[in-house]
N, C-alpha and C positions, 0 to 999 in steps of 0.2 A: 447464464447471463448475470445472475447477483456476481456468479465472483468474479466477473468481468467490472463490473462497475466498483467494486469493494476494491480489486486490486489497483483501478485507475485514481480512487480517494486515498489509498493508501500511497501510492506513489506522487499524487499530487501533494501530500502534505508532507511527504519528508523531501521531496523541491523544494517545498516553501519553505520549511522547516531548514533547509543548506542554505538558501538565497539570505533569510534571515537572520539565522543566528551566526553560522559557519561563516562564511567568505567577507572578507574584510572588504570593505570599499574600497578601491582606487581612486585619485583623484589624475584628473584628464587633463590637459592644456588649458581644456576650455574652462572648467571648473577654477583653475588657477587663476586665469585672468579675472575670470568674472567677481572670483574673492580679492583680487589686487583691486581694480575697479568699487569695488564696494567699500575699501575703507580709504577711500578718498573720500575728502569732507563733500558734501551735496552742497548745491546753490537752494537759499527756500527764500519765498516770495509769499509773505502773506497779502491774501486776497483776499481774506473775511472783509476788508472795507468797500470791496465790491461787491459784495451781495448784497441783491437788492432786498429790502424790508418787508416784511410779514404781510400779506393781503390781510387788509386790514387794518393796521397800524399805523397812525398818522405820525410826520414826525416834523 
């Protein structure tokens, strides 16, 4: 039973160990769009002058 468990840690760390260092990422459609999407400029709307004032503080 140990070298049943010893051989599942040893095989589980050199997976992780491939997944990690070894295999380069691909990039997917969806990853594509989402990075085209992303550097489009954003709309921003500050709304700190809607938040309402501290309990407590008269103004």
């Amino acid at each position: 039973m140990p070298y049943l468990f010893g051989g599942l840690v040893l095989l589980n760390a050199l997976t992780l160990g491939y997944y990690l260092f070894l295999q380069q990422p691909t990039t997917t459609q969806t990853l594509k769009a989402a990075q085209d999407e992303i550097t489009q400029p954003l709309a921003f709307t500050n709304s700190a002058e809607y938040i309402p004032p501290i309990i407590g503080v008269r103004e």
